[in-house]
N, C-alpha and C positions, 0 to 999 in steps of 0.2 A: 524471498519470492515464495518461499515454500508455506510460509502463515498465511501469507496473501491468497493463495489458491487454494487453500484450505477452506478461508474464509469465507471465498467465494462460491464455492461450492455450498457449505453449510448455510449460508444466505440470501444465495439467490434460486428460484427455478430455472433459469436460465442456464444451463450447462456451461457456455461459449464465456472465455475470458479473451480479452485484450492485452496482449503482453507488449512494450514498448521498452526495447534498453539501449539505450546512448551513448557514448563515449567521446567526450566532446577534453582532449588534452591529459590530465590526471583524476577527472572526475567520473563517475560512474553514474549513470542516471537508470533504473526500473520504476516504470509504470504498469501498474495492472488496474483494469476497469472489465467491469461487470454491470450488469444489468442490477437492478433491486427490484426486489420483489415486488410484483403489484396487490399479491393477496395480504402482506402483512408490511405495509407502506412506515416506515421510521424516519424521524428526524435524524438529522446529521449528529449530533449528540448522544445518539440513541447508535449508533451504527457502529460505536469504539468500545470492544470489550476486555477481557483480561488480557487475551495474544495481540490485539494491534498496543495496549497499553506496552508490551512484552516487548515486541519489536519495535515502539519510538524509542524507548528507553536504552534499549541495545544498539539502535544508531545514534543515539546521542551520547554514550561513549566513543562513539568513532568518530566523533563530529561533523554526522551527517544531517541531512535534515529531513523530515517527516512530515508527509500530510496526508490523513485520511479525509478525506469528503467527499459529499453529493456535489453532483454535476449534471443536473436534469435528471432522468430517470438512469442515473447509470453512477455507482460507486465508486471511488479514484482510491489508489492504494499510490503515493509517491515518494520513492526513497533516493537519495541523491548520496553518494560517497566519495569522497578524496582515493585515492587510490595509492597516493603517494606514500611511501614507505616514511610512517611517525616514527626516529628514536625519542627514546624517555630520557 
């Protein structure tokens, strides 16, 4: 959550984030959505830097799953996680 709102901050003028977390059985779901910028407007492609690279990476060790994108004028940060206790 915490790259998320980092992100959000350093890329939008928009102050105001959307926070949405779920617990639907052993699964964990956060959402955070933000506003994008209108003065320096980016393709979805253009919108995934070194920290969102950081944290897919870091839930795909936990075999979570990840999607950063545009959704109209407004940026989706989506992390889902098992919550279940993995032994090795």
């Amino acid at each position: 959550m915490q790259e998320g709102l980092n992100n959000a901050f350093r890329h939008s003028q928009d102050s105001s984030v959307t926070v949405l977390c779920e617990m639907s059985g052993q699964r964990a779901r956060i959402e955070l959505r933000n506003a994008i910028s209108t003065a320096r407007p980016r393709e979805p492609h253009e919108l995934s830097g070194m920290g969102l690279d950081g944290l897919k990476a870091r839930v795909e060790i936990l075999n979570g799953t990840f999607a950063a994108r545009r959704i109209g004028d407004e940026f989706s940060l989506d992390v889902s996680l098992d919550m279940e206790r993995q032994d090795d």
